[in-house]
C-alpha positions in Angstrom: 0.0 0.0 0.0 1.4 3.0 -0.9 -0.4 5.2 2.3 1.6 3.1 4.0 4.8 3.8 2.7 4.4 7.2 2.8 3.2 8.1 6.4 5.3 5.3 7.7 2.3 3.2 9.5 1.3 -1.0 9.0 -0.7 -1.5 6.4 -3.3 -3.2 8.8 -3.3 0.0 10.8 -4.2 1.5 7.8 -6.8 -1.0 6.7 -8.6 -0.7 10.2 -8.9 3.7 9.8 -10.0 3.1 6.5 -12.6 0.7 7.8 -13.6 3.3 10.7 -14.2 6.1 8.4 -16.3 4.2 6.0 -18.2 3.1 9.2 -18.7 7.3 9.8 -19.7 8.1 6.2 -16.6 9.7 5.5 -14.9 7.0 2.6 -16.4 4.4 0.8 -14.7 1.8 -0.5 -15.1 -0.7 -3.7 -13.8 -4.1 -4.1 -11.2 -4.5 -6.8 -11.9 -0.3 -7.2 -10.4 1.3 -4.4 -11.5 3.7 -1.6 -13.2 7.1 -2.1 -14.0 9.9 -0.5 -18.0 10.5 0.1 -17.8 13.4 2.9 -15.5 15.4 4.8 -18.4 15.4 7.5 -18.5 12.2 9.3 -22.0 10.8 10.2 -22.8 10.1 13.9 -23.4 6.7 14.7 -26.3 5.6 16.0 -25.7 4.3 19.1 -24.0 7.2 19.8 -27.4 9.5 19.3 -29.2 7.0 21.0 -26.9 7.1 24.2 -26.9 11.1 24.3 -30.6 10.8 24.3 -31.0 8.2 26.9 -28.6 10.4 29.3 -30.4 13.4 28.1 -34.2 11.6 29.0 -32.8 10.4 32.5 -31.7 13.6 33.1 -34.6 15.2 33.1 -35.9 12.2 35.2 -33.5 12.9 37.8 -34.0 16.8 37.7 -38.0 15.4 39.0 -37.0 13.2 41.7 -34.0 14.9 43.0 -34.6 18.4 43.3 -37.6 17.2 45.4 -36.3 14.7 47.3 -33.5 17.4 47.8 -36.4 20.0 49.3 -38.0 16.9 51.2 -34.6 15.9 52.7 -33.7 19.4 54.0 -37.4 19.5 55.9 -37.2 16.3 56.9 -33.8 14.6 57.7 -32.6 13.9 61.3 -29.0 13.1 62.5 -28.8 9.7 60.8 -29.9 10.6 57.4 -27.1 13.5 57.8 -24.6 11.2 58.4 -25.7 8.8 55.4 -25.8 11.6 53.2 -22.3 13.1 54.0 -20.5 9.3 53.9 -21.7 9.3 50.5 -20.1 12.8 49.4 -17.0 11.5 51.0 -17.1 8.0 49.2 -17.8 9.9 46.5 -15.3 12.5 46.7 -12.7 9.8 47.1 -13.0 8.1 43.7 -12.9 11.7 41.9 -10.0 10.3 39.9 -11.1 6.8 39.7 -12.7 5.1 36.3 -16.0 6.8 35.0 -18.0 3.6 36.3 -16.0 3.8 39.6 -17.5 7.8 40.1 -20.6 6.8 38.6 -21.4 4.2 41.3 -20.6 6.3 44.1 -22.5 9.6 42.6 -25.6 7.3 42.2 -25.2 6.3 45.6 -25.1 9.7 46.9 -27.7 10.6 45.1 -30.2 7.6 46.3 -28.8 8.9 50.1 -30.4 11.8 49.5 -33.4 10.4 48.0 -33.6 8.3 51.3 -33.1 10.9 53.4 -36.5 12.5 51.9 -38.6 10.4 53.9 -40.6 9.5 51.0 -41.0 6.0 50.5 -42.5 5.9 46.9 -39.9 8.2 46.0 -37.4 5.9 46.9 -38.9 3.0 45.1 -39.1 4.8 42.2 -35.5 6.2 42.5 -34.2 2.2 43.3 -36.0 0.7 40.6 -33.8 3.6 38.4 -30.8 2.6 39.6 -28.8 0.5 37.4 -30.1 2.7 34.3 -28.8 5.7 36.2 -25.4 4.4 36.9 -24.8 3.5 32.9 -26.0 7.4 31.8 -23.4 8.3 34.7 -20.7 6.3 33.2 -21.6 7.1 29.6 -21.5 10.9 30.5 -18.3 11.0 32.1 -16.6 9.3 29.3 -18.2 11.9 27.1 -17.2 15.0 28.8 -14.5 15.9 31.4 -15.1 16.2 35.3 -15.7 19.2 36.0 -14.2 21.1 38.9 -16.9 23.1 40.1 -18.7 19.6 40.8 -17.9 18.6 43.6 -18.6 22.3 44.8 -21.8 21.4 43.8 -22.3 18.5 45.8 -21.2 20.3 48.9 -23.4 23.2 48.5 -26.9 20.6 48.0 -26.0 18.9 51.2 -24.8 22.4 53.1 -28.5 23.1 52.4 -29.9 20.0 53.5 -28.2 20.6 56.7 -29.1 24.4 57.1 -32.9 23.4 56.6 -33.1 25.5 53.3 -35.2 23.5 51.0 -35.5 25.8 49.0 -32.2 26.4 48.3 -31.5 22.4 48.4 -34.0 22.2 45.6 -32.6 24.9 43.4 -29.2 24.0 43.9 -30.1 20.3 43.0 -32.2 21.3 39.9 -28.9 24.2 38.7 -26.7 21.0 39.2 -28.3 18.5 36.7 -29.6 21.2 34.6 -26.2 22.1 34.0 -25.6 18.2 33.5 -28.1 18.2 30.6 -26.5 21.6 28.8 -23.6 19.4 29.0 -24.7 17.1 27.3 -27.0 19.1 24.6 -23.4 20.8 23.6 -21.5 17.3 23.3 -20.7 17.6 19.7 -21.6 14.9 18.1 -19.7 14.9 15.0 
């Protein structure tokens, strides 16, 4: 293969981008013919569109449940539920720098602390029976956008509120943080 020789690269490394950009609508390629150019836009895959949605959707699920369990939590929590809830921000905290599905666990499980601390049993059932589908958006979002510093600012500040009473402000604060979540991933460009 002459591409090959030229940049210096295996042929089969060449082979297998030539496959991946037929795969994104970008070349197309002919037995016995040889490979052509079709777009310099790549096409999104599918299953890429379909994830962004399904984080997007659950989003949206958890700005219902959480921002009022948030509200619910700061009105009714006692000393236990306190304690639950800040052992999750510190698990949580802890595995910052850890895999996507690592963080993605433990911000699930600090989320369903607060969600327990609420009081509200449906709420809870509901939230559990989300669980597993929340904790693949989680990891799917992190591997599609950075960690962002202010988070774990964010974090703080919902269960500073929960603890001051303010469930008002817990509720806001809860509803800024995964609104700004689902901007996130809205600007995730998908080309």
């Amino acid at each position: 293969m002459t591409l090959a020789r030229e940049l210096g690269i295996g042929r089969s490394t060449i082979r297998e981008a030539i496959r991946l950009l037929a795969a994104r609508g970008v070349l197309a390629t002919r037995q016995g013919v040889g490979v052509f150019l079709v777009s310099t836009v790549p096409v999104l895959p599918w299953d890429r569109v379909a994830e962004l949605s399904e984080i997007s959707e659950l989003l949206q699920v958890r700005i219902a449940i959480e921002s009022r369990a948030a509200a619910l939590a700061a009105g009714r929590c006692d000393a236990g539920a306190f304690g639950e809830v800040r052992r999750a921000l510190e698990r949580r905290d802890e595995v910052r720098d850890a895999s996507s599905a690592e963080l993605a666990v433990a911000d699930i499980d600090f989320h369903r602390a607060i969600v327990r601390a609420s009081g509200n049993a449906p709420l809870v059932a509901l939230f559990d029976s989300l669980v597993p589908r929340l904790v693949a958006a989680m990891t799917g979002l992190l591997d599609l956008v950075p960690f962002s510093p202010s988070d774990a600012d964010d974090h703080a500040g919902v269960v500073d509120a929960i603890v001051a009473g303010d469930a008002a402000r817990a509720e806001t604060v809860t509803r800024e943080h995964l609104l700004g979540l689902a901007r996130t991933v809205e600007s995730v460009d998908v080309r």
